[in-house]
Structure formats: C-alpha cells, structure tokens
PDB file of N, H, CA, C and O in Angstrom:
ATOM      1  N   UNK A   1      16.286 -15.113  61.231  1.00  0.00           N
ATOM      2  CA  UNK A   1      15.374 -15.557  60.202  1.00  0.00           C
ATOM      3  C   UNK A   1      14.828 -14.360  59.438  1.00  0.00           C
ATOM      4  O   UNK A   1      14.162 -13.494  60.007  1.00  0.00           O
ATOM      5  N   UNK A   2      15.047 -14.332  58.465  1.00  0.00           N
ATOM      6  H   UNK A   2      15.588 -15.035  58.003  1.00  0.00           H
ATOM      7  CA  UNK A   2      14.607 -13.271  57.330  1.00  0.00           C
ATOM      8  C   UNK A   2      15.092 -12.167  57.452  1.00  0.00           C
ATOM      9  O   UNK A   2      14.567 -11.092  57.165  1.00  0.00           O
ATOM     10  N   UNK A   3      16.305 -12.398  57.962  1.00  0.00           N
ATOM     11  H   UNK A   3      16.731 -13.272  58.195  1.00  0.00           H
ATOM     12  CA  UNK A   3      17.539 -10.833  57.903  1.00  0.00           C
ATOM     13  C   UNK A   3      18.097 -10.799  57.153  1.00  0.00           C
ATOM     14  O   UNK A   3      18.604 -11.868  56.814  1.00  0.00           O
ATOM     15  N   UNK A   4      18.401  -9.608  56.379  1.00  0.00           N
ATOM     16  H   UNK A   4      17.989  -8.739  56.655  1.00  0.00           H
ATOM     17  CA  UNK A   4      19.459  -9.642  54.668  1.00  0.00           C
ATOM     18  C   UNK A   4      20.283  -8.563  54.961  1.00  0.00           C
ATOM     19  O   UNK A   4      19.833  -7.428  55.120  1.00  0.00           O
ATOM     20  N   UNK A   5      21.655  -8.891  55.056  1.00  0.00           N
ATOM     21  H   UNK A   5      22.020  -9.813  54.927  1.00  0.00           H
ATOM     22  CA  UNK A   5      22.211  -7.664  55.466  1.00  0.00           C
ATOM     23  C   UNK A   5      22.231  -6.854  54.254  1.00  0.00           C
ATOM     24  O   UNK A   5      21.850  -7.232  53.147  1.00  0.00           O
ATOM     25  N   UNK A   6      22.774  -5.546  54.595  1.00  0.00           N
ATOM     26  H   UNK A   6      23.083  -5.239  55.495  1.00  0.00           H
ATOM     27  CA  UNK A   6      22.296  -4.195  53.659  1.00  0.00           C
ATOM     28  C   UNK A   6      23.082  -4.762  52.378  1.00  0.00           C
ATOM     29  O   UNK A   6      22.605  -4.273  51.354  1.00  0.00           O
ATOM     30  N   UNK A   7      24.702  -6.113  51.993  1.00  0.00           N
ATOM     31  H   UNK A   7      25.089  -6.511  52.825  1.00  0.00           H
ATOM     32  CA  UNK A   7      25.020  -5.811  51.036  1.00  0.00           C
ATOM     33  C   UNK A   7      24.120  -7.010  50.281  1.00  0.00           C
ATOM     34  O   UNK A   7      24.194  -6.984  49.053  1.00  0.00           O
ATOM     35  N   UNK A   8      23.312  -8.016  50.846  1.00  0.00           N
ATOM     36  H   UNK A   8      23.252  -8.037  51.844  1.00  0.00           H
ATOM     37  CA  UNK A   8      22.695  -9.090  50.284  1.00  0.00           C
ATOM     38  C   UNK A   8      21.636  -8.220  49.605  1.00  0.00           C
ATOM     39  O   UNK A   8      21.315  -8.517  48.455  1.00  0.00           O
ATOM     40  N   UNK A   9      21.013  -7.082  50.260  1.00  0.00           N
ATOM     41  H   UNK A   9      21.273  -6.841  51.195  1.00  0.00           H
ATOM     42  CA  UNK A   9      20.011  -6.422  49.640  1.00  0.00           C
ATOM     43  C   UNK A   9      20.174  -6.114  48.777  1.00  0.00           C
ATOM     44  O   UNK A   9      19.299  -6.146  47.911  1.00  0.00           O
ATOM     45  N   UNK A  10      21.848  -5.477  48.487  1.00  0.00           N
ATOM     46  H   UNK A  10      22.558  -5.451  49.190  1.00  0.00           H
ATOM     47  CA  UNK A  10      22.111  -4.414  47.737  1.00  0.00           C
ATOM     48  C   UNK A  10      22.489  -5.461  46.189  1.00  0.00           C
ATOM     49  O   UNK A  10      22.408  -5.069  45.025  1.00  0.00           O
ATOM     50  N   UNK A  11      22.700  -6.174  46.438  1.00  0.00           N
ATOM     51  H   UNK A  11      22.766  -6.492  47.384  1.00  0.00           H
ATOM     52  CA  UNK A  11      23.094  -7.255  45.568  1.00  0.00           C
ATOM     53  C   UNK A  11      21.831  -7.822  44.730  1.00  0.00           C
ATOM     54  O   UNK A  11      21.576  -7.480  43.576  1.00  0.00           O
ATOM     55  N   UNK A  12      21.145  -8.667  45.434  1.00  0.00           N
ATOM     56  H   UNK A  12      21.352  -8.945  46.372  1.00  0.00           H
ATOM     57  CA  UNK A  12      19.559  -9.156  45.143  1.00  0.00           C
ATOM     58  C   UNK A  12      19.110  -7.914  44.284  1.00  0.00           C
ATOM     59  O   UNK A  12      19.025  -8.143  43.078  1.00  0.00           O
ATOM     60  N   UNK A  13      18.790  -6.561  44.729  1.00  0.00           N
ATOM     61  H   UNK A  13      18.859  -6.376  45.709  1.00  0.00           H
ATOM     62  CA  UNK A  13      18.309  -5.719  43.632  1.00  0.00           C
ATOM     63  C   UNK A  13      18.799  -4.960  43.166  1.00  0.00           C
ATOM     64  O   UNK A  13      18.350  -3.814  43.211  1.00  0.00           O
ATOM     65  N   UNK A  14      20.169  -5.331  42.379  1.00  0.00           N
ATOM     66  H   UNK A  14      20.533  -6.262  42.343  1.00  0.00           H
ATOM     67  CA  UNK A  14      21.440  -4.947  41.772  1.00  0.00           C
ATOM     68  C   UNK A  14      20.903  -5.756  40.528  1.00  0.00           C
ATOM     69  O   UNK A  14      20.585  -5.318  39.422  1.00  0.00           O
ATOM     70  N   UNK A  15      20.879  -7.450  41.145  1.00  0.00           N
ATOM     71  H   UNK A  15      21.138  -7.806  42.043  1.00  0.00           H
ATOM     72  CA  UNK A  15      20.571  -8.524  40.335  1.00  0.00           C
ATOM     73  C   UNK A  15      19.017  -8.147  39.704  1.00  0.00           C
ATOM     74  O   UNK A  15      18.606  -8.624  38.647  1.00  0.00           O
ATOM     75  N   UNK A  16      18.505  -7.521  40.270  1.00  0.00           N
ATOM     76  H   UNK A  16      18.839  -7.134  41.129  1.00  0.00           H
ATOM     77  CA  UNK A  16      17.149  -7.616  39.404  1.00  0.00           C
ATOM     78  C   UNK A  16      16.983  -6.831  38.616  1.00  0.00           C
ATOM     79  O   UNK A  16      16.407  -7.087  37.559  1.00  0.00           O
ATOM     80  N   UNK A  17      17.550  -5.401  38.990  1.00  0.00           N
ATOM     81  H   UNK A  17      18.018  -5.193  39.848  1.00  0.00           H
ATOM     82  CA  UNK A  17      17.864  -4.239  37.900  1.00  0.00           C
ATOM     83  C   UNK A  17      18.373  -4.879  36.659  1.00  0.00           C
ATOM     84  O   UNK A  17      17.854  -4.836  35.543  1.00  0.00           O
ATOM     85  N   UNK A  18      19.580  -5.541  37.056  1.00  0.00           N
ATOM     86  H   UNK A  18      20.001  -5.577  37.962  1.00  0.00           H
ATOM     87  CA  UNK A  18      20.626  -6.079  35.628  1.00  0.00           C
ATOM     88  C   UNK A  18      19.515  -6.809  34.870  1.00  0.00           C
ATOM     89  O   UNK A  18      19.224  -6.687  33.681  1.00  0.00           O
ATOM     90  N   UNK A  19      18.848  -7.741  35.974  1.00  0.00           N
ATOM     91  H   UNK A  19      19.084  -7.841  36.940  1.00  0.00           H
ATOM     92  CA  UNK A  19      18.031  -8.724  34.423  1.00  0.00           C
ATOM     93  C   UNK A  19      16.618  -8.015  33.512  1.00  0.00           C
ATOM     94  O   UNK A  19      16.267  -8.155  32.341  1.00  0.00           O
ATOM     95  N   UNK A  20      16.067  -7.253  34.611  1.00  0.00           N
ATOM     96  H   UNK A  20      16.352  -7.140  35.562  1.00  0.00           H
ATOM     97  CA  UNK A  20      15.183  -6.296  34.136  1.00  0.00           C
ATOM     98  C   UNK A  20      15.927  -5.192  32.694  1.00  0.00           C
ATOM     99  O   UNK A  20      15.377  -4.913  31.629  1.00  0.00           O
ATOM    100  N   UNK A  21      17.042  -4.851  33.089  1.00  0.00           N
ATOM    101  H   UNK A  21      17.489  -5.078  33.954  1.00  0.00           H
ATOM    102  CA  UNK A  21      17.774  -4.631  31.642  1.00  0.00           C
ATOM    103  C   UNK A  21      18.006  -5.064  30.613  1.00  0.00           C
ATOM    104  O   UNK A  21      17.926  -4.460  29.544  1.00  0.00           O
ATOM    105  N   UNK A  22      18.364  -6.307  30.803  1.00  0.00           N
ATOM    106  H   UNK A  22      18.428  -6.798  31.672  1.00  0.00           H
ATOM    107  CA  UNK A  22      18.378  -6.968  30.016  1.00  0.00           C
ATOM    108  C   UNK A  22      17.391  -8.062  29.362  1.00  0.00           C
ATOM    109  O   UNK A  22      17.619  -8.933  28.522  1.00  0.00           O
ATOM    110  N   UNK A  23      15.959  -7.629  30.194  1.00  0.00           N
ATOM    111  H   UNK A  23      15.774  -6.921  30.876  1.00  0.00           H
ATOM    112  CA  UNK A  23      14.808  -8.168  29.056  1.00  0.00           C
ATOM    113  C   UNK A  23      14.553  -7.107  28.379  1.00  0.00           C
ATOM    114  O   UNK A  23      13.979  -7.283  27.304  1.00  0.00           O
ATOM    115  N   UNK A  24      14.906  -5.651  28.806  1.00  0.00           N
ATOM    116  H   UNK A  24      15.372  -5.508  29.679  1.00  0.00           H
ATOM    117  CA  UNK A  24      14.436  -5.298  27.923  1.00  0.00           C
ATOM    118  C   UNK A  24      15.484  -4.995  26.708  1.00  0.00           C
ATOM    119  O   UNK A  24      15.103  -4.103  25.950  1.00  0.00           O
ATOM    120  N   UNK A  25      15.968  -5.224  26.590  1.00  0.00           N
ATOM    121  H   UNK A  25      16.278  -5.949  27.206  1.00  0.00           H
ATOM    122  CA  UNK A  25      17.291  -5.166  25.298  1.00  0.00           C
ATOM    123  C   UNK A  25      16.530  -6.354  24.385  1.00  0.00           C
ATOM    124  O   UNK A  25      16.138  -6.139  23.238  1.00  0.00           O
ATOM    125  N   UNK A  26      16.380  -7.680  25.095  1.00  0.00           N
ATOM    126  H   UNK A  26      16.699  -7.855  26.027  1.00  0.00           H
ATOM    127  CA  UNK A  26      15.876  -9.245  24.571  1.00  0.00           C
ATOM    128  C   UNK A  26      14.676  -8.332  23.767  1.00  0.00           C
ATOM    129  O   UNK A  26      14.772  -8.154  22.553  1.00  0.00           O
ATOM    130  N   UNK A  27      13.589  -7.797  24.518  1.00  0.00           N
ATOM    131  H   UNK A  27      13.512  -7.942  25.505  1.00  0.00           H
ATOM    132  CA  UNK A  27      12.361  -7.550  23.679  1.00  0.00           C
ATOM    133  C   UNK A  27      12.718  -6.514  22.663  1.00  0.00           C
ATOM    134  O   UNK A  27      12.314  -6.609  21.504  1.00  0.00           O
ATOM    135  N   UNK A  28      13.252  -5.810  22.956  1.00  0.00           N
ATOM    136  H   UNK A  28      13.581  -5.733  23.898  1.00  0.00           H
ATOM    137  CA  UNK A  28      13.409  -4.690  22.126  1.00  0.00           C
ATOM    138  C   UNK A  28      13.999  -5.243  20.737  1.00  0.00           C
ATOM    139  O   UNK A  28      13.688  -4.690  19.682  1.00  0.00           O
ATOM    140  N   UNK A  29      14.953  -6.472  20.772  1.00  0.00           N
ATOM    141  H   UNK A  29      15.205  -6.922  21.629  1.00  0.00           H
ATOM    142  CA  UNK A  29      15.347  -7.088  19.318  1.00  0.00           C
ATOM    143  C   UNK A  29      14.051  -8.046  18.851  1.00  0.00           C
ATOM    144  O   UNK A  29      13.970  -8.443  17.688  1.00  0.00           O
ATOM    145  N   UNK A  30      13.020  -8.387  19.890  1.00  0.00           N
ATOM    146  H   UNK A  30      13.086  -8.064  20.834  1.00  0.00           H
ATOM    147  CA  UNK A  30      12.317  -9.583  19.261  1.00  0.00           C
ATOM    148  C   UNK A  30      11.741  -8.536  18.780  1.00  0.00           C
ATOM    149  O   UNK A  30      11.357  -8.557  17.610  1.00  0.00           O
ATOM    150  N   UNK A  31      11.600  -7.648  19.408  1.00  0.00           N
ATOM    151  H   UNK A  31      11.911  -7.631  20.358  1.00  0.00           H
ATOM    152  CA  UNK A  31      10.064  -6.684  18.521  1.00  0.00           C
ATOM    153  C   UNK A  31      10.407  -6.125  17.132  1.00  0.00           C
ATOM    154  O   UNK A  31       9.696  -5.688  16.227  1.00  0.00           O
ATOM    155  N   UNK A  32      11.966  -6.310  17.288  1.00  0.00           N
ATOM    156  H   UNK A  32      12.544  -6.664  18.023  1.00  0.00           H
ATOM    157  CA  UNK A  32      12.242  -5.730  15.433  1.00  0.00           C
ATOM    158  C   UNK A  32      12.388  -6.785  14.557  1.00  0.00           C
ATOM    159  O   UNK A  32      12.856  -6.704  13.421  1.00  0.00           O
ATOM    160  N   UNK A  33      11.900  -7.966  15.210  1.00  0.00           N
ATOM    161  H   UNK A  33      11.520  -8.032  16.133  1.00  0.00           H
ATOM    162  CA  UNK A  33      11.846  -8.976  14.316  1.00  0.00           C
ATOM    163  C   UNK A  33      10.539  -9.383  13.468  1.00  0.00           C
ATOM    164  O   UNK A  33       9.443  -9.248  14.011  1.00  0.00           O
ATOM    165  N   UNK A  34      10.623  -9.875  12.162  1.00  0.00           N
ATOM    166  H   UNK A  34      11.513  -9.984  11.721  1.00  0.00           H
ATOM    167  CA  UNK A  34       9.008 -10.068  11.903  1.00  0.00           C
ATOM    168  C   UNK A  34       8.411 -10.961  12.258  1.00  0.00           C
ATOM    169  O   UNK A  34       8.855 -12.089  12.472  1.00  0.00           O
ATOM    170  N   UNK A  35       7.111 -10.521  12.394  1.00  0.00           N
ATOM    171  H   UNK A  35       6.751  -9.604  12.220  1.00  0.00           H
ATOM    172  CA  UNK A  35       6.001 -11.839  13.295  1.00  0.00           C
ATOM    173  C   UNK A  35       6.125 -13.038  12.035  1.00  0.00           C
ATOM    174  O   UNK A  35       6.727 -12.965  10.964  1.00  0.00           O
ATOM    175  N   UNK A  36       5.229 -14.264  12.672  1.00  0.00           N
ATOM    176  H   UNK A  36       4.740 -14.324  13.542  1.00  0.00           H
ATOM    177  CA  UNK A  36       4.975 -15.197  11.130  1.00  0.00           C
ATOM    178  C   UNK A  36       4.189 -14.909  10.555  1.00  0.00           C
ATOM    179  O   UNK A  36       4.066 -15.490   9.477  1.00  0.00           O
ATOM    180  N   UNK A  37       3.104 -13.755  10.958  1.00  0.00           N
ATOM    181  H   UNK A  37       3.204 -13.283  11.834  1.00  0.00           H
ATOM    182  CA  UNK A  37       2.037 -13.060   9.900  1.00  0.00           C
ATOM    183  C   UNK A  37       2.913 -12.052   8.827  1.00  0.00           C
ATOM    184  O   UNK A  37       2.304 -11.714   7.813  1.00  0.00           O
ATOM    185  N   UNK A  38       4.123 -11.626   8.979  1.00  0.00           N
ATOM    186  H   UNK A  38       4.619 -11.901   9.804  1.00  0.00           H
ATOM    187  CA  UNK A  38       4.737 -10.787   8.740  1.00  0.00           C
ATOM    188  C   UNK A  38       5.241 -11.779   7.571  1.00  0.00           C
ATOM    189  O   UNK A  38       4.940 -11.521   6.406  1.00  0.00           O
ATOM    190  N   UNK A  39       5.793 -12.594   7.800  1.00  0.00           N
ATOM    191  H   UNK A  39       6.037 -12.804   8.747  1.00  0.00           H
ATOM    192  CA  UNK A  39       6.972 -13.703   7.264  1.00  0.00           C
ATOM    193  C   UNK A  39       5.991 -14.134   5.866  1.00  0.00           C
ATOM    194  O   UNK A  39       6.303 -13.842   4.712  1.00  0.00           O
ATOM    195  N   UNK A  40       5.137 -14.653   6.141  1.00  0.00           N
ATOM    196  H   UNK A  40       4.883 -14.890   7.079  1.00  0.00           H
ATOM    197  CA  UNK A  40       3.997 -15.250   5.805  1.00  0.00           C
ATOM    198  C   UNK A  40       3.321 -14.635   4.453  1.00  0.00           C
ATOM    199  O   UNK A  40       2.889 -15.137   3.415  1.00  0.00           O
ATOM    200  N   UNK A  41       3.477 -12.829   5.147  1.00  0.00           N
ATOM    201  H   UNK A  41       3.828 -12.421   5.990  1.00  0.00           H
ATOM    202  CA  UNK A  41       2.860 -12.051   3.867  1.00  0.00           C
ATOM    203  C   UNK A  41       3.871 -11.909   3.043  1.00  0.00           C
ATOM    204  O   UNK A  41       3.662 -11.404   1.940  1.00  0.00           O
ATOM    205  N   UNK A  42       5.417 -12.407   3.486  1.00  0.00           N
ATOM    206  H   UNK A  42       5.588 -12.818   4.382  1.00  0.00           H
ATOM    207  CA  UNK A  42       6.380 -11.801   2.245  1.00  0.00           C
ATOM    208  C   UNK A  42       6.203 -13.186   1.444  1.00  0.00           C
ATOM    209  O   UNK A  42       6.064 -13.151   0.222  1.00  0.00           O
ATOM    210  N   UNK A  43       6.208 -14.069   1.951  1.00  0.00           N
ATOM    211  H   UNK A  43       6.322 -14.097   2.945  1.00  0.00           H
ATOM    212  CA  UNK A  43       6.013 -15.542   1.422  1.00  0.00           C
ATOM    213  C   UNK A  43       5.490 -14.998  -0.107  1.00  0.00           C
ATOM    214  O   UNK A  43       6.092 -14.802  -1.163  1.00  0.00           O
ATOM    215  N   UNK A  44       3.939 -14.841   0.346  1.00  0.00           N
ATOM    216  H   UNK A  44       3.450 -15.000   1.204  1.00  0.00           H
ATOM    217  CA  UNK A  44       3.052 -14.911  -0.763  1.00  0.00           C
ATOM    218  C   UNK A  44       3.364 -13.490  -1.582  1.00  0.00           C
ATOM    219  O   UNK A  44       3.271 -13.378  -2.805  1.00  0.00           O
ATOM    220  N   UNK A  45       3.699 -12.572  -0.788  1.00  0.00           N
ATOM    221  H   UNK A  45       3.774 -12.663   0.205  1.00  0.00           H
ATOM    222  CA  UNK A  45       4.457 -11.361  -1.745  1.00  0.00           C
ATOM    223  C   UNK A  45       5.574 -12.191  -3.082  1.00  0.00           C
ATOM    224  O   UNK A  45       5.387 -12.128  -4.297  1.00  0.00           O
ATOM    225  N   UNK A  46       6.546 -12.818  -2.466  1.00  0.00           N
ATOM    226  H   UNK A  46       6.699 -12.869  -1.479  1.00  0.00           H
ATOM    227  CA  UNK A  46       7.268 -13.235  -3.375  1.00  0.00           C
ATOM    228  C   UNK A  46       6.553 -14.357  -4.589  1.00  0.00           C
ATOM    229  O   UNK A  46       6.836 -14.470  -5.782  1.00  0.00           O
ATOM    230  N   UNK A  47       5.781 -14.923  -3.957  1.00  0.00           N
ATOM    231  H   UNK A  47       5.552 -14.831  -2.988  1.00  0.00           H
ATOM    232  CA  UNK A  47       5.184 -16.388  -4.803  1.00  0.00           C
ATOM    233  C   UNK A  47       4.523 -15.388  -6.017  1.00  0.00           C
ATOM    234  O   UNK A  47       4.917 -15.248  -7.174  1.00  0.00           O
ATOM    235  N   UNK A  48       3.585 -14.866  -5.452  1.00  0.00           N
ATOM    236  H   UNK A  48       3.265 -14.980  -4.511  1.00  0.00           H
ATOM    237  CA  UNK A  48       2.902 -13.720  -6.495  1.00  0.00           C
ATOM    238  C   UNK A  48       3.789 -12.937  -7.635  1.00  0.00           C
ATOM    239  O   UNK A  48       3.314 -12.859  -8.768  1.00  0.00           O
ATOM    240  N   UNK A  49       4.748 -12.504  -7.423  1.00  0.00           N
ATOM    241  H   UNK A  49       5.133 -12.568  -6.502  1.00  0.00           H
ATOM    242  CA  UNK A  49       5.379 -12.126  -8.368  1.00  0.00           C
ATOM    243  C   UNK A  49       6.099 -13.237  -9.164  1.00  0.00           C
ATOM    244  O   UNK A  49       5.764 -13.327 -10.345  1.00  0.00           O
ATOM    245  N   UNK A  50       6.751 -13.836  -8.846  1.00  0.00           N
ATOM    246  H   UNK A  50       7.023 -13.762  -7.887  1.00  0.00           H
ATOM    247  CA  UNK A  50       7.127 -15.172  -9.455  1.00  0.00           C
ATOM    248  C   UNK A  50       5.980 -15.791 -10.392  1.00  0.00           C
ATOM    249  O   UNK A  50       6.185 -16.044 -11.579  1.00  0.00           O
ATOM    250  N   UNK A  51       4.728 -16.016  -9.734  1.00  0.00           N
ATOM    251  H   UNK A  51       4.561 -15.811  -8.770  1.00  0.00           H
ATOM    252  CA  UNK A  51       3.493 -16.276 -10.956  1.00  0.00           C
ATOM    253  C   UNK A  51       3.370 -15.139 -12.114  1.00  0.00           C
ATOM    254  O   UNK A  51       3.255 -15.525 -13.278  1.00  0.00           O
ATOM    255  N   UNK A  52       3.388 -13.971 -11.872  1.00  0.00           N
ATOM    256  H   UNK A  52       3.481 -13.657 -10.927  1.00  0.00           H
ATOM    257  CA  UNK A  52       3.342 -12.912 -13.064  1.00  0.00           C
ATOM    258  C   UNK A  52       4.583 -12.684 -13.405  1.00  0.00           C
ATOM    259  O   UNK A  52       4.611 -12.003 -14.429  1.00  0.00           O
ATOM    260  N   UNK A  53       5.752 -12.981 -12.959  1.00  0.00           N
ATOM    261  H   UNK A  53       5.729 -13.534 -12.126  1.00  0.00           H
ATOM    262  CA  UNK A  53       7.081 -13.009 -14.328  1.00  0.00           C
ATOM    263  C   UNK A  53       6.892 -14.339 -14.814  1.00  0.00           C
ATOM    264  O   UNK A  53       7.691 -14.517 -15.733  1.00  0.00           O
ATOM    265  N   UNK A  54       6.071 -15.526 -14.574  1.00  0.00           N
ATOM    266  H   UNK A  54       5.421 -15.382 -13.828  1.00  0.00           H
ATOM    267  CA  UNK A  54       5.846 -16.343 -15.706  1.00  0.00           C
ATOM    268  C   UNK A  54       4.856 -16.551 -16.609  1.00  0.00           C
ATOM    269  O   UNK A  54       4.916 -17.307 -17.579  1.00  0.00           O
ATOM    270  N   UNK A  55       3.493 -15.533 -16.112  1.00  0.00           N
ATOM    271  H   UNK A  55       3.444 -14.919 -15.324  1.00  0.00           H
ATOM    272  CA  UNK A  55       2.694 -15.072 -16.992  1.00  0.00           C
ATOM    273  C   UNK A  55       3.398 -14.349 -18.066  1.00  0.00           C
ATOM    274  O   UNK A  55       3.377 -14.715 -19.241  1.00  0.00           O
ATOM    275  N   UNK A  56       3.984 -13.372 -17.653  1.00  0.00           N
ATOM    276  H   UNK A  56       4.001 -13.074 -16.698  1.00  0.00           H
ATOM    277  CA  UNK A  56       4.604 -11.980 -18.796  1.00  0.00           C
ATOM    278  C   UNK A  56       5.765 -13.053 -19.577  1.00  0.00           C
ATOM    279  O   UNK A  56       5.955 -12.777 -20.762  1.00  0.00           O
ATOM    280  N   UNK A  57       6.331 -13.907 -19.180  1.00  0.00           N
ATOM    281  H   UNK A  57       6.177 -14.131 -18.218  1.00  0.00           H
ATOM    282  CA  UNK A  57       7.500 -14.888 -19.918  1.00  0.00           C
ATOM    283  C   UNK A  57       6.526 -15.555 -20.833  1.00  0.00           C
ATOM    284  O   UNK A  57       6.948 -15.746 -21.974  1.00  0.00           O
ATOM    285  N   UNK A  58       5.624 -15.846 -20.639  1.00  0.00           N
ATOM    286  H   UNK A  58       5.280 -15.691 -19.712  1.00  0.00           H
ATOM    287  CA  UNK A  58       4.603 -16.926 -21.760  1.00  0.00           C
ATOM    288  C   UNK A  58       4.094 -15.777 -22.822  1.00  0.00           C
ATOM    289  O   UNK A  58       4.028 -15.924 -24.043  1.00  0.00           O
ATOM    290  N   UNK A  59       3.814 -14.820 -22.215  1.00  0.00           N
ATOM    291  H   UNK A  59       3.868 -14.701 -21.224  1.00  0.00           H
ATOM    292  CA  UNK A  59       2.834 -13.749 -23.326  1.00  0.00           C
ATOM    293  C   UNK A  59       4.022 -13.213 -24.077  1.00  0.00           C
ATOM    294  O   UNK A  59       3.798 -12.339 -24.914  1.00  0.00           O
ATOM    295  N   UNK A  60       5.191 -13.600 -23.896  1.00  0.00           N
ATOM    296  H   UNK A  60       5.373 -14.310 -23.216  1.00  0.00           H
ATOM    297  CA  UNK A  60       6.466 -12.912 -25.123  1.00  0.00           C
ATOM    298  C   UNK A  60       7.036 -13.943 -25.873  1.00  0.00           C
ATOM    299  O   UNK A  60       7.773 -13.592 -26.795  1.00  0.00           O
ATOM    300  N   UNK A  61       6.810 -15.471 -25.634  1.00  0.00           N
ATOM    301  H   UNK A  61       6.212 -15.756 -24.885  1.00  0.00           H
ATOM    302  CA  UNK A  61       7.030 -16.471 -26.890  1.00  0.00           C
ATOM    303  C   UNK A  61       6.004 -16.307 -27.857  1.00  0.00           C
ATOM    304  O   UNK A  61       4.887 -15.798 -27.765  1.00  0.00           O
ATOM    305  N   UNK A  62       6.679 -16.906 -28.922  1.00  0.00           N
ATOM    306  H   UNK A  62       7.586 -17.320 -28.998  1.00  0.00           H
ATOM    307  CA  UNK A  62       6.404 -16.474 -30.310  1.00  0.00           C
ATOM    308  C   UNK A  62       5.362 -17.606 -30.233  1.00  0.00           C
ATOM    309  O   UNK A  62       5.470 -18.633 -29.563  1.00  0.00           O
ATOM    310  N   UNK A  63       3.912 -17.106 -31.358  1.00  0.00           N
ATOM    311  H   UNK A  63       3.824 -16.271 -31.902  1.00  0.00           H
ATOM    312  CA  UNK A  63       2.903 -18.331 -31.561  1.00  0.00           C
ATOM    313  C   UNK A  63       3.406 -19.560 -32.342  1.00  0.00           C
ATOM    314  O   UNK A  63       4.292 -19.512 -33.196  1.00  0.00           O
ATOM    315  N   UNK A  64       2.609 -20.894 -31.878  1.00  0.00           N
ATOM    316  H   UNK A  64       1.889 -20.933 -31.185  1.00  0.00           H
ATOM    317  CA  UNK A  64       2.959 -21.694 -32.448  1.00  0.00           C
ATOM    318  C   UNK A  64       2.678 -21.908 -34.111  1.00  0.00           C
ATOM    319  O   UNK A  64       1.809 -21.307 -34.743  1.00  0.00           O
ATOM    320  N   UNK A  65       3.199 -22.460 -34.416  1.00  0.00           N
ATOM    321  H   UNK A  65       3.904 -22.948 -33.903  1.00  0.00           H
ATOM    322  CA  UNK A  65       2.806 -22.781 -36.283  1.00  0.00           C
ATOM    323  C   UNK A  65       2.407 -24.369 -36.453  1.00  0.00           C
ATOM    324  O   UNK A  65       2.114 -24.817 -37.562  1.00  0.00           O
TER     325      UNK A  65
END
C-alpha cells in the first residue's frame, strides 16, 4: 500500500514536468494576446476615427444653393 516503484515515480514526475511545460507555453501565448479592455480600446480607437473621416468628408462638400 502506497509503494511506487522507482519507474512509476519516475514517470508521475516526468508527467508533471511535461504538463508544467506546457502551461507554461499555454500562458505565455494567452499573455500575448489582448485583454477585452485591450480589444475594447481598439474598438473605440477605430469608431473614433471613422466619426472624424466623416466630419472632414462633410466640411469638403460644396455649400448648398
């Protein structure tokens, strides 16, 4: 009862090394990903400019008669 021979050991924290590696690979791509605060500010980055190229598009038609 609760004997692991040396290769079950060797295995079990073989296995934990590998996954411990491989969270950190997982985090290391989430972290270069952008947050939704991130996402969020390009949102309104883009909306904003889109409102002032249709400001500057109105202020270059010709007045009405």
């Amino acid at each position: 009862m609760g004997f692991d021979s040396p290769s079950a050991r060797l295995r079990r924290t073989g296995g934990v090394a590998k996954a411990e590696a491989e969270y950190e690979k997982f985090r290391v791509l989430e972290a270069a990903k952008p947050s939704a605060a991130e996402k969020a500010f390009e949102n309104a980055v883009q909306s904003i400019k889109k409102l002032e190229a249709g400001k500057v598009a109105q202020k270059k038609r010709p007045p009405k008669k």
